[in-house]
C-alpha positions in Angstrom: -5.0 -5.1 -1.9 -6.5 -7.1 1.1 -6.7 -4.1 3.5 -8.5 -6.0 5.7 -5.3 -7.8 7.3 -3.8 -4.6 8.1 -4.9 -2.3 11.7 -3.9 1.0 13.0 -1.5 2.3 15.0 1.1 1.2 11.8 2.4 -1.0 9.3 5.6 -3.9 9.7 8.9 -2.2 8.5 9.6 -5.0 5.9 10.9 -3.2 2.5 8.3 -5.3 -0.1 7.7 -2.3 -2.5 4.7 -2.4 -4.4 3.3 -0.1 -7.5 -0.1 1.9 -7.2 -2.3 2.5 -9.5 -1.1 6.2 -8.5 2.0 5.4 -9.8 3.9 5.6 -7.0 6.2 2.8 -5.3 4.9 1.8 -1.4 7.4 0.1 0.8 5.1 -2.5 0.9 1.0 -3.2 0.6 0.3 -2.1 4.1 1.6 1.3 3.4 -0.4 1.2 0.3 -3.3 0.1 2.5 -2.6 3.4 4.8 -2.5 6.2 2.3 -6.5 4.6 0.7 -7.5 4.9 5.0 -6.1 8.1 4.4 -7.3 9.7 1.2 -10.1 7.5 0.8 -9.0 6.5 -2.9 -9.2 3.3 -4.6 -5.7 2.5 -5.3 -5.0 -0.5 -6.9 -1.4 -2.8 -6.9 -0.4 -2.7 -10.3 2.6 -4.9 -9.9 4.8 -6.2 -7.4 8.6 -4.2 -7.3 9.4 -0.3 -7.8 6.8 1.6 -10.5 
């Protein structure tokens, strides 16, 4: 994803769930972007929707 976009404090609160490539469903690619700042893992968007 284009984490780039996205700065702290927080993400919008539109519901556009994506799949990681940790298999589990974000409410949408800033949350995604959040938990790599977080973890400092390379998660990938394996598909648009729910896993």
């Amino acid at each position: 994803p284009n984490c780039n976009q996205y700065r702290l404090p927080g993400c919008p609160r539109d519901f556009n769930p994506v799949c990681g490539s940790d298999m589990s469903t974000y409410a949408n690619e800033c949350t995604l972007c959040m938990k790599i700042r977080e973890d400092g893992h390379d998660i990938k968007i394996i598909r648009n929707g729910p896993c």
